[in-house]
Kinemage of the C-alpha trace (Angstrom):
@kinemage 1
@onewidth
@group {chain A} dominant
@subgroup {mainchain}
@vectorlist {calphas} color= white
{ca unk a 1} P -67.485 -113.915 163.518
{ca unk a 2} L -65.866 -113.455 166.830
{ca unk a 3} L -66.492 -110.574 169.406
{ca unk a 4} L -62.827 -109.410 168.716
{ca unk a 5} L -64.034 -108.388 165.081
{ca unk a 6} L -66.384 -105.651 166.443
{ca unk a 7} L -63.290 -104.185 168.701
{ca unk a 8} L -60.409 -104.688 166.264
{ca unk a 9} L -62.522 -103.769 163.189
{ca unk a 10} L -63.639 -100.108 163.802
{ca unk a 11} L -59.828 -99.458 166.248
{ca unk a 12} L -58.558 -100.103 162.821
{ca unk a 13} L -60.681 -97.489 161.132
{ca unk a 14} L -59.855 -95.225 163.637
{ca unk a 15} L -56.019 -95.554 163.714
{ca unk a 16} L -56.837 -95.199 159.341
{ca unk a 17} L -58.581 -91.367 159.631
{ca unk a 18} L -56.047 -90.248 161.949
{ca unk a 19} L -53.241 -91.073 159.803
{ca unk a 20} L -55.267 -90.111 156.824
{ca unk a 21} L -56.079 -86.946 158.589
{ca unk a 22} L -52.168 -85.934 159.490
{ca unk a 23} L -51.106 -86.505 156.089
{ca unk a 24} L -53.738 -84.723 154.061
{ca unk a 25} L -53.285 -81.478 156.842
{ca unk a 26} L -49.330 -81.901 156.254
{ca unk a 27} L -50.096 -82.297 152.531
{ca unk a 28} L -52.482 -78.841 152.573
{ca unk a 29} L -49.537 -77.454 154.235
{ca unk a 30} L -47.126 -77.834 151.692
{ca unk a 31} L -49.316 -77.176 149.233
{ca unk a 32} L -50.414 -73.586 150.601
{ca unk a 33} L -46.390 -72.749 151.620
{ca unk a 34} L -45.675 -73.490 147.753
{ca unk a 35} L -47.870 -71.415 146.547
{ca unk a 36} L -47.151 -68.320 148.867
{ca unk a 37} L -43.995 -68.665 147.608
{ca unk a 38} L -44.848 -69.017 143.766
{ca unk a 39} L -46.849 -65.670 144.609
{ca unk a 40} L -43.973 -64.325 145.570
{ca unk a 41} L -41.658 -64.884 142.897
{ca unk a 42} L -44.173 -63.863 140.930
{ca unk a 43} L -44.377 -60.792 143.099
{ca unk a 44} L -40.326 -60.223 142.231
{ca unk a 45} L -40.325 -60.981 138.772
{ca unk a 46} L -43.036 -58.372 137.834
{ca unk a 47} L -41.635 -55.415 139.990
């Protein structure tokens, strides 16, 4: 095993939980908007 491995090895990690992280906080985000706006229908329907 080459030096390289213990640079290019955990950089790869890295660049994994950052995308990981800026899906799952778009995916939260979509997740909580669609709700508000089921609330809100449901809001509507009932008044």
């Amino acid at each position: 095993m080459t030096a390289g491995h213990f640079i290019f090895i955990p950089a790869v990690l890295l660049v994994g939980i950052v995308i990981g992280w800026i899906l799952g906080s778009r995916a939260a985000g979509d997740a909580y908007a669609a709700e508000l706006r089921r609330r809100e229908e449901r809001r509507k329907r009932e008044s």
